[in-house]
KENUFI-559510 format. One line per field, with one value per atom (N, C-alpha, C): chain; atom name; x, y, z. Coordinates in steps of 0.02 Angstrom, whole numbers, padded with zeros to 5 digits. Example, Ala and Ser with C-alpha at 12.3 -4.5 7.8 and 13.67 -1.06 7.14 Angstrom:
cadena: (A|A|A|A|A|A)
atomo: (N|CA|C|N|CA|C)
X: (00660|00615|00660|00642|00684|00645)
Y: (-00284|-00225|-00165|-00112|-00053|00002)
Z: (00390|00390|00390|00354|00357|00394)
//
This chain:
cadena: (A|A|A|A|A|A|A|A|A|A|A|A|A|A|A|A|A|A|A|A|A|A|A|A|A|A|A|A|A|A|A|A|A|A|A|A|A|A|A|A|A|A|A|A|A|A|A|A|A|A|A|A|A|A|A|A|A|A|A|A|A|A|A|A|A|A|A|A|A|A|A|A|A|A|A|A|A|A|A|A|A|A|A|A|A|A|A|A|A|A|A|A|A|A|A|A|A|A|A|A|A|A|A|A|A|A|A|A|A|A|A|A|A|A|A|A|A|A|A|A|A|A|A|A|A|A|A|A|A|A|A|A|A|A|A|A|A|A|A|A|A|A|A|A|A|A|A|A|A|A|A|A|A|A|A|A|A|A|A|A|A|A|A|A|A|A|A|A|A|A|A|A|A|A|A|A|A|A|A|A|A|A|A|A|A|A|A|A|A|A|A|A|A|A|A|A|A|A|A|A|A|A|A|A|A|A|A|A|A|A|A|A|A|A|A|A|A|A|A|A|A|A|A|A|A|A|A|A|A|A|A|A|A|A|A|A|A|A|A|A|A|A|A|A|A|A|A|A|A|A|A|A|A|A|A|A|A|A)
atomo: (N|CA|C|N|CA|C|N|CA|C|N|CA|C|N|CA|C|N|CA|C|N|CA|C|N|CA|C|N|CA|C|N|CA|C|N|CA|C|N|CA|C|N|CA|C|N|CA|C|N|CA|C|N|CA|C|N|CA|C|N|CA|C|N|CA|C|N|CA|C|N|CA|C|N|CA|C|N|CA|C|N|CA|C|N|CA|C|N|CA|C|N|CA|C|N|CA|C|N|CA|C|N|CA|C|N|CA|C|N|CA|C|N|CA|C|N|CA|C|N|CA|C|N|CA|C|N|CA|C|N|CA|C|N|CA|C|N|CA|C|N|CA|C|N|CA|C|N|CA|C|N|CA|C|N|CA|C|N|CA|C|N|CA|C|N|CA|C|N|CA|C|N|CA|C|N|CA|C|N|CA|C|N|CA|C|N|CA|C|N|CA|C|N|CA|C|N|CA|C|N|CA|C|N|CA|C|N|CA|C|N|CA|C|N|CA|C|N|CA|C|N|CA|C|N|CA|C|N|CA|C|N|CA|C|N|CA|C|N|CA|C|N|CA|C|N|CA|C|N|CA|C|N|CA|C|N|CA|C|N|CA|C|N|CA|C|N|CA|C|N|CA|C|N|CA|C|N|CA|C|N|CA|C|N|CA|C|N|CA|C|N|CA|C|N|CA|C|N|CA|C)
X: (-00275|-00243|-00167|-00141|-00082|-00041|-00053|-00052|-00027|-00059|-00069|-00006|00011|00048|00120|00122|00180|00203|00155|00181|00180|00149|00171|00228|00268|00318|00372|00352|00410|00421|00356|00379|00407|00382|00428|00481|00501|00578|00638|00585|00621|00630|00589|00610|00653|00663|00716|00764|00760|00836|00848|00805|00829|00795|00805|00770|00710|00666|00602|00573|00619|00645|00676|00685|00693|00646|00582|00552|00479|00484|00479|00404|00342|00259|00266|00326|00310|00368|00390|00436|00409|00432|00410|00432|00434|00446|00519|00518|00597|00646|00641|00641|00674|00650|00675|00706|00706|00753|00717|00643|00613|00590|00620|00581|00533|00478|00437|00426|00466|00484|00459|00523|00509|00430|00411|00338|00291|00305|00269|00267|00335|00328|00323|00322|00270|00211|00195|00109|00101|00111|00098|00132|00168|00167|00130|00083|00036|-00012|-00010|-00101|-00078|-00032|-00026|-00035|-00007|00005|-00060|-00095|-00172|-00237|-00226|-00278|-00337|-00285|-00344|-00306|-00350|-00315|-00317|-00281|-00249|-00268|-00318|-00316|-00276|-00225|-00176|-00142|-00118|-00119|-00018|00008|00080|00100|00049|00050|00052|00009|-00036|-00023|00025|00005|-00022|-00035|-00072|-00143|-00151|-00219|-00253|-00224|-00255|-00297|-00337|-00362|-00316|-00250|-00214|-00161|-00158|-00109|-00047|00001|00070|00118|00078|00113|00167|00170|00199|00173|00226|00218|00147|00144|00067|00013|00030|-00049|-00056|00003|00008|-00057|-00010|-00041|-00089|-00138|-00203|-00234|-00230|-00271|-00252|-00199|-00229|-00246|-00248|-00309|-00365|-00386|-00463|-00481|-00443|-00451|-00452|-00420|-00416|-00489|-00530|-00552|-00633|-00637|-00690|-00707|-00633|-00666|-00706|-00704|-00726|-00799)
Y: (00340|00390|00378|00328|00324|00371|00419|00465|00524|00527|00578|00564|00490|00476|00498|00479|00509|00565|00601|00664|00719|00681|00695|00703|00622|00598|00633|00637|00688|00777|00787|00869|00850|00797|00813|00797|00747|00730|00810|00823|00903|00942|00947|01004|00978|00910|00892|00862|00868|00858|00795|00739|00667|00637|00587|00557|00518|00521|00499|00435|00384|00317|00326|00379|00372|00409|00439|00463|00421|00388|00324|00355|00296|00296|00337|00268|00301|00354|00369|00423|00496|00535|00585|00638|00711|00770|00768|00771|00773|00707|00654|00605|00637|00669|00678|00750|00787|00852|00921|00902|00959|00997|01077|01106|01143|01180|01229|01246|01281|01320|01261|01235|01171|01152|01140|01123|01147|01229|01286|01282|01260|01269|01209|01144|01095|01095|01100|01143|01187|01229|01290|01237|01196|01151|01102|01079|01028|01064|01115|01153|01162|01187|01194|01156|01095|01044|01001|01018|00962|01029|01102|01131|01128|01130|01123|01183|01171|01228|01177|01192|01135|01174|01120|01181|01149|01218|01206|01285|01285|01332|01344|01370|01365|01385|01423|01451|01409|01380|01330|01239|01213|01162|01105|01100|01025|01059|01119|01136|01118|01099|01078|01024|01027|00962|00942|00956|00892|00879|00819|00764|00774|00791|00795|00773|00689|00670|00601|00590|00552|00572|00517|00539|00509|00467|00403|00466|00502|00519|00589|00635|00681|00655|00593|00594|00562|00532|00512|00579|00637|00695|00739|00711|00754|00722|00647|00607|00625|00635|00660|00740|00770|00826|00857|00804|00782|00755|00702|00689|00714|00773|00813|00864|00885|00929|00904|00835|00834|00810)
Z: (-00120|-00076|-00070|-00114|-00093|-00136|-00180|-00199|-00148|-00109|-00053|00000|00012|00060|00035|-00022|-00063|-00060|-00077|-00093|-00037|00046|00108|00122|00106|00141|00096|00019|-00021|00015|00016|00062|00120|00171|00233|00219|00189|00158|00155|00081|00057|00102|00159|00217|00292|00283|00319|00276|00223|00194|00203|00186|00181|00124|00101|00046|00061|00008|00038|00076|00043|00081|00163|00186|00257|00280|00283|00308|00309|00378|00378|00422|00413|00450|00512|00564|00643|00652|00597|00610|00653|00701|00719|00705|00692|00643|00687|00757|00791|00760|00764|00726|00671|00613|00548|00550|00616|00630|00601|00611|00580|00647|00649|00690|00674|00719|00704|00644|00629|00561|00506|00503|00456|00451|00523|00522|00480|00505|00471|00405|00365|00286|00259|00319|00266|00268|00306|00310|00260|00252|00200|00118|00118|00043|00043|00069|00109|00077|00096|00095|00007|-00001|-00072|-00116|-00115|-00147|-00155|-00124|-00116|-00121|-00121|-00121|-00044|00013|00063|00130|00172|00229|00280|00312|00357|00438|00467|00553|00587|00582|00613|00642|00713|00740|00772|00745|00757|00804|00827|00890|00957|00953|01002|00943|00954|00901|00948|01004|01048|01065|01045|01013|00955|00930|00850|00832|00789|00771|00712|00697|00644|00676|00693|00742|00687|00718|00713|00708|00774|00823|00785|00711|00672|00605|00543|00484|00466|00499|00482|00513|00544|00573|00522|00502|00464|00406|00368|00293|00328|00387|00370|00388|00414|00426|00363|00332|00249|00214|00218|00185|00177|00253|00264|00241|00231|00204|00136|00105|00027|00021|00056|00058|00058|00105|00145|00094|00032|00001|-00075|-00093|-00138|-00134)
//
């Protein structure tokens, strides 16, 4: 899976505009200057990039079942979802 962690931390990188070496485990999306938006379209390259749908509600996001709440918890709930579909 470390496959997966990678190529997490490369999209959130790309959508906050830092290199992938600073977009660090306990980093948090404010942390790396990503808002909403941002959120929104790493999610939508997330789901792309791995082939899965992500529940996730942009509306309501402390509704959700995929924790947000750091980069470590991001890539382990698309671990598991990488995971769930095969």
């Amino acid at each position: 899976m470390a496959d997966v962690a990678q190529k997490v931390r490369e999209i959130i990188a790309e959508q906050a505009v830092l290199d992938v070496e600073d977009v660090k485990p306990d980093a948090t999306l404010d942390d790396l200057g990503i808002d909403s938006l941002g959120l929104v379209e790493s999610i939508f390259a997330i789901e792309e990039a791995f082939d899965i749908q992500v529940p996730f509600n942009a509306n309501e996001p402390e509704a959700s079942d995929f924790d947000i709440s750091n980069v470590a918890a991001i890539i382990k709930a698309v671990e598991g979802l990488v995971a769930s579909k095969t």
